[in-house]
C-alpha positions as CSV (number, residue, x, y, z in Angstrom):
1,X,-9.2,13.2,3.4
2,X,-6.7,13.0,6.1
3,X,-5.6,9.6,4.7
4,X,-5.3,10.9,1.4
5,X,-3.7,14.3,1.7
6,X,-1.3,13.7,5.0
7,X,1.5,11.3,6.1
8,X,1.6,10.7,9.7
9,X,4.5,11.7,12.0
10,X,7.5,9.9,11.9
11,X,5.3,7.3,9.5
12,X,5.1,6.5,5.6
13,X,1.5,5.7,5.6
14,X,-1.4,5.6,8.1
15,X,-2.5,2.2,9.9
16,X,-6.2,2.2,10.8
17,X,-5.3,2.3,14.8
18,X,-2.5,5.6,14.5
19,X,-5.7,7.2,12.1
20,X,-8.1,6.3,14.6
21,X,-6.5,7.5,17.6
22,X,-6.0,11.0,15.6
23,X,-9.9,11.5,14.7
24,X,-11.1,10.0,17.6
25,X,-13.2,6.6,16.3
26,X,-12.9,2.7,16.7
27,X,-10.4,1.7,14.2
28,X,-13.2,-1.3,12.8
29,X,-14.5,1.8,11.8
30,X,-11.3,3.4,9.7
31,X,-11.5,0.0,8.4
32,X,-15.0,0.4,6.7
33,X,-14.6,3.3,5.4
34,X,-11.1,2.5,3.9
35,X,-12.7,-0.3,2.1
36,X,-15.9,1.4,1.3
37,X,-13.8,3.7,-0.8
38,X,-10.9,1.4,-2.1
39,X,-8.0,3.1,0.1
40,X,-5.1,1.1,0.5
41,X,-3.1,4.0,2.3
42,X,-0.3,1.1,2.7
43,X,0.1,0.7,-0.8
44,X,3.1,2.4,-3.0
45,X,1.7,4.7,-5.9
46,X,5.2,4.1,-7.6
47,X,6.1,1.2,-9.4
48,X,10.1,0.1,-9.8
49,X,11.7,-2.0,-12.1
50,X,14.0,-4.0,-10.6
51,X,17.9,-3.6,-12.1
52,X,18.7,-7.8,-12.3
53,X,20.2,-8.1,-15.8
54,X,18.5,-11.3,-15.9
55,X,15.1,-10.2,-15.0
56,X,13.8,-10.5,-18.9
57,X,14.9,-14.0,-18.7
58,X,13.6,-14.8,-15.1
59,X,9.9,-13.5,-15.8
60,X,9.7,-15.5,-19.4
61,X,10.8,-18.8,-16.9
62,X,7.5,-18.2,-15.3
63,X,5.4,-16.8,-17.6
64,X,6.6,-19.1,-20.3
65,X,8.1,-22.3,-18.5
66,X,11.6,-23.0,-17.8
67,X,12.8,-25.4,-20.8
């Protein structure tokens, strides 16, 4: 839960050796668990939409082809 529910000191997110050294285990073995349960600790939940006024036209280049 520790990954989950707490930041580390003077960190944004946990790396498997800091979160190891905490709980005392091997960080191979933060790693399992991690991806046993999907955690990606190092991974934003926010999403931002970048303020380029020519970001419309920029995506529809690549999704679309330039012409």
């Amino acid at each position: 839960m520790r990954t989950l529910e707490e930041v580390p000191e003077g960190g944004m997110h946990w790396s498997k050796r800091e979160l190891a050294r905490q709980v005392g285990i091997l960080p191979t073995s933060v790693h399992r668990i991690w991806r046993a349960f999907g955690l990606q600790p190092w991974r934003s939940g926010e999403f931002k939409i970048s303020p380029d006024p020519l970001l419309i036209d920029k995506i529809r280049d690549v999704a679309v082809g330039a012409p």
